[in-house]
N, C-alpha and C positions, 0 to 999 in steps of 0.2 A: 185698079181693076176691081171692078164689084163682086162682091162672094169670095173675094183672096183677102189671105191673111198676111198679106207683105205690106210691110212698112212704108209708108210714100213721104216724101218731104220735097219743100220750098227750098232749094236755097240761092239765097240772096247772096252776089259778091260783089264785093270793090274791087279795081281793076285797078292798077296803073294806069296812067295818063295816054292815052290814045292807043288800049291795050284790049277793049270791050271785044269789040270784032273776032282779034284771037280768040282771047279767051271763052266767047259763043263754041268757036268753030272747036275748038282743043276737047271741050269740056263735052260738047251734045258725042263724041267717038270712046268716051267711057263706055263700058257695058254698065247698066244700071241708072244709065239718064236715060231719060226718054223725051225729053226737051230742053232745050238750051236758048234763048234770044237775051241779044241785048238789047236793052231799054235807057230810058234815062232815066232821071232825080238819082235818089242820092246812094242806089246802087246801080251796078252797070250792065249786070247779066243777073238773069233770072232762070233757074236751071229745077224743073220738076226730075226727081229720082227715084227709083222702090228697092230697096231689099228684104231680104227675107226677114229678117231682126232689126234690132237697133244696134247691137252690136255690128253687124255688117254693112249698116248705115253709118256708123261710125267710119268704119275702117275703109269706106267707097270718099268718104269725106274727109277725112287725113289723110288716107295713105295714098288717092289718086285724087282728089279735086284741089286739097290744098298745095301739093305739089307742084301745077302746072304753072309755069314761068307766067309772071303779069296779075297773079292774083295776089291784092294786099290785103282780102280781110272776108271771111265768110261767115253769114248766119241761117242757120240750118233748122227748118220751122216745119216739124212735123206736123202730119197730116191729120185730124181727129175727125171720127166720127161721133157728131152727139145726138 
């Protein structure tokens, strides 16, 4: 969102082995995603997010993305404006 001051981030996840699909659909019904698809190479979902901090980025990202069955591994790649 232009002119807001909430946090947005990339994240990148591994999936379990024919898990992509779920873990889209599981993942875009968070509140605080606002995109979710699976893709290929060498991660399986690609999920844009915002919150208000990084702290609350944190806690959207451990306490409800890393959570959801089928996910083995996530990288969380904040948004920078330069």
């Amino acid at each position: 969102m232009e002119g807001c001051l909430m946090v947005q981030a990339y994240i990148l996840i591994q999936t379990e082995v024919g898990r992509a699909g779920d873990v889209a659909r599981d993942v875009a019904r968070i509140e605080g995603v606002t995109q979710a698809e699976d893709v290929t190479g060498p991660y399986d979902v690609v999920v844009r997010a915002e919150a208000d901090d990084v702290d609350a980025l944190g806690r959207l990202v451990v306490a409800r993305i890393q959570h959801l069955e089928g996910i083995a591994r996530t990288l969380t790649c904040p948004i920078v404006n330069i």
